[in-house]
N, C-alpha and C positions, 0 to 999 in steps of 0.2 A: 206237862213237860216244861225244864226250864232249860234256856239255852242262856249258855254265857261266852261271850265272845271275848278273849284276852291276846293281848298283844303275841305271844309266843308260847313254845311248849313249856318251857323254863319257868314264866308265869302260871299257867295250866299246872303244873307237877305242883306248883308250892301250892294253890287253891284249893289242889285236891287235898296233897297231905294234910294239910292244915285242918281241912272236913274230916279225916279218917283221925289226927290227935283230939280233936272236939270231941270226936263219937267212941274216942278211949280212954277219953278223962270221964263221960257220963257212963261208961260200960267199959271196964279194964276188959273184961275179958271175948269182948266181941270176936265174931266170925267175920274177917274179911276174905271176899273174895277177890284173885289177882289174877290177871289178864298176861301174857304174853307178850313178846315179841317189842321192837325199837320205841314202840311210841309211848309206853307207861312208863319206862324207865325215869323219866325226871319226876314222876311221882316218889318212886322206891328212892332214889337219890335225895330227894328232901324229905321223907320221911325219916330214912335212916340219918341225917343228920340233925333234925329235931330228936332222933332217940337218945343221940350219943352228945347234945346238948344237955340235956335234962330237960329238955321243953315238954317230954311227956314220956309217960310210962307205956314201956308195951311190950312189957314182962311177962303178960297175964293176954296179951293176944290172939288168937288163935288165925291161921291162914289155908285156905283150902283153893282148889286148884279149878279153873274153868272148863279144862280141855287136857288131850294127850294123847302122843300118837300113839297106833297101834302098833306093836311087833318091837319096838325097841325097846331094849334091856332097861331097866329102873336106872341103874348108873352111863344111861350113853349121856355123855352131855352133851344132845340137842334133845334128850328127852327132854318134855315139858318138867316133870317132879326137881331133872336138876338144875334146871332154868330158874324155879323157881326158889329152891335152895338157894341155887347160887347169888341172885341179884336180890329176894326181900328177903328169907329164912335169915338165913345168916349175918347181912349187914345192920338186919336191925336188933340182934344176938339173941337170937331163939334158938331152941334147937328141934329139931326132928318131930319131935313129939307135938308140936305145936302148929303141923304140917299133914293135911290131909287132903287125899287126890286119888282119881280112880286109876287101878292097875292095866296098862295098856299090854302089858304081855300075860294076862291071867289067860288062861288054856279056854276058858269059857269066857269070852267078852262079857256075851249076852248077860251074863250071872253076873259080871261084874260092876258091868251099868244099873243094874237094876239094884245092887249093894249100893253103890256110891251114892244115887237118890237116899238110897232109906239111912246112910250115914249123915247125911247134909238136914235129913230131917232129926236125927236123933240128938243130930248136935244142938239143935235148939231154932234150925235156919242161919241163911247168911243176912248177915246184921247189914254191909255195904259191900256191893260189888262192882269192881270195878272193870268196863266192857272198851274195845276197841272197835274200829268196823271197819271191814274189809273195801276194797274197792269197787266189790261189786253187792255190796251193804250187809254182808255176813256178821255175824256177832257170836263169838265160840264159834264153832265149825258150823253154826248153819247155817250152808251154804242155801243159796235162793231157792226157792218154794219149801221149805223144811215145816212142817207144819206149827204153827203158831201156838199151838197146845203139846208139842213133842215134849220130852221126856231125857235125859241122859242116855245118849245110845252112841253105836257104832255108824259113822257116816263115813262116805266116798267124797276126797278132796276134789274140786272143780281142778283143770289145768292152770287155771288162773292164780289159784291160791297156792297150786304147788310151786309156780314160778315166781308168786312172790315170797314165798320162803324157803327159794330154793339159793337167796343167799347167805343161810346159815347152816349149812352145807358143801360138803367139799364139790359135790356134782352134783347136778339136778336131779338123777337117776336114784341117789340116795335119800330124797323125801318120800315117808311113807303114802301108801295110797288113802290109807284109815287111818280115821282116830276115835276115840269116845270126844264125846263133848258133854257138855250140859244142856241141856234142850232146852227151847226157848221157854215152854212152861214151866220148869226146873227156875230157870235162871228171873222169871217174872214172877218168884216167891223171896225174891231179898229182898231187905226192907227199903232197901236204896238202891238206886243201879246210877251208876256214873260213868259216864262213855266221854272219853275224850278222844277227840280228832286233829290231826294238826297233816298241815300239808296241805297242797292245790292237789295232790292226784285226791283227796278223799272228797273233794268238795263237793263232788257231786253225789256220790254216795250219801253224803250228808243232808243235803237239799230233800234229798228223795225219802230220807230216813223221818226228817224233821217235818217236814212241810208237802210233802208228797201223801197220798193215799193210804191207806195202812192194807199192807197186801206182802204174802208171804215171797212175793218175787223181791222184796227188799226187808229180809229176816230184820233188819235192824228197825224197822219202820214201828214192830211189838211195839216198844218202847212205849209211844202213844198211849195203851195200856195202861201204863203205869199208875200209881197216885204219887209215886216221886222219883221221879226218875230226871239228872242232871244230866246236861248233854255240853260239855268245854271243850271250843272248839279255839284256833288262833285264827286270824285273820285270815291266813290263806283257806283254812277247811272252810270257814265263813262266806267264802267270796262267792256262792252260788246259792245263797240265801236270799229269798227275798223279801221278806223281814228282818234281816237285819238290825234295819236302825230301829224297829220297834224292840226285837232282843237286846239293845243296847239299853234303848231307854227306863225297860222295865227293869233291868239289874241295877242301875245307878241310883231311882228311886226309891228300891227297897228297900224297907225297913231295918233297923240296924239288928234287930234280936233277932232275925229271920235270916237262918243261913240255909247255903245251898240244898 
């Protein structure tokens, strides 16, 4: 696992994008996976303006979805499919077709978690995915002790995670209880996983994630696992690190043809 500490999210967004055009100039037609909610957005923001630069092609892109609740209509927009429409689909001018994700109101979840795995496998794998982590070290909806080899399934949101995305919604009462997600084994078959963190409340989650024990009570912890798995954090997510300044000094060192 490599941890890279940068001054802000703003920073963070462009390091990633920059990794995700790298990995579209060597593979136009890659499978990225995209994460949700407030903190990847400077990612999708500088990505979509390296597309509409010309700084790289991403014509031939493909984007597929981490997670989604259950029971809301494809078209609500706080479903995840138009989240994600909304903010990479379209700003980086793809269309529809170039957008794959599991159906959260099919009549049989069950049947449809278990399609969305064999979809993500047909497609050839997700080439870079991009992971966020919750407060209390969730990564997609799995929520603490989720088993470490799980699967795309239907999970029950902690109160924790409803309240923290019960501000994109009009009431709190209207965040669903379920959702499908990509299960930690699922999501520990892209070739890349890149989780960025920003903020003092993740810090700790972060410490725990990086440099804490690998145990399913901190789902994000998997990672560990990995054979490459990036972890860009800013400063504040950093601040309960206690290597730190050895993750500073290893990224500054490194090689110029070795990227993230």
């Amino acid at each position: 696992m490599e941890v890279v500490i940068v001054p802000d999210a703003v920073a963070g967004g462009e390091l990633i994008a920059e990794t995700i055009a790298a990995l579209l100039t060597r593979k136009p037609g890659a499978l990225l996976g995209v994460a949700t909610g407030s903190t990847p957005l400077p990612v999708y923001e500088a990505l979509a303006a390296k597309a509409a630069s010309g700084a790289v092609d991403v014509s031939r892109a493909r984007i597929c979805q981490l997670d989604e609740y259950v029971g809301l209509p494809a078209g609500h927009p706080e479903s995840y499919r138009s989240v994600v429409l909304r903010e990479v689909v379209r700003p980086l001018g793809l269309g529809e077709d170039a957008f794959m994700g599991p159906d959260g109101a099919a009549g049989d979840i069950a049947a449809a978690c278990a399609e969305y795995d064999r979809a993500l496998a047909e497609a050839g794998g997700v080439d870079l995915q991009l992971l966020g982590i919750g407060t209390d070290g969730h990564i997609g909806f799995n929520e603490p002790c989720s088993s470490l080899a799980s699967r795309t399934r239907i999970k029950t949101l902690t109160r924790q995670t409803r309240q923290d995305n019960a501000r994109f919604f009009d009431s709190p009462e209207e965040v669903p209880h379920h959702v499908i997600t990509q299960g930690i084994g699922t999501i520990l078959e892209a070739r890349h996983l890149v989780l960025l963190a920003t903020g003092e409340a993740k810090a700790e989650a972060v410490a725990l994630a990086v440099e804490g024990p690998l145990a399913a009570v901190v789902p994000a912890s998997a990672l560990q696992l990995h054979p490459h798995a990036t972890v860009v954090v800013d400063e504040a997510a950093a601040s309960g690190l206690k290597l730190a300044g050895y993750f500073r000094d290893t990224y500054a060192a490194k090689p110029d043809w070795q990227a993230i």
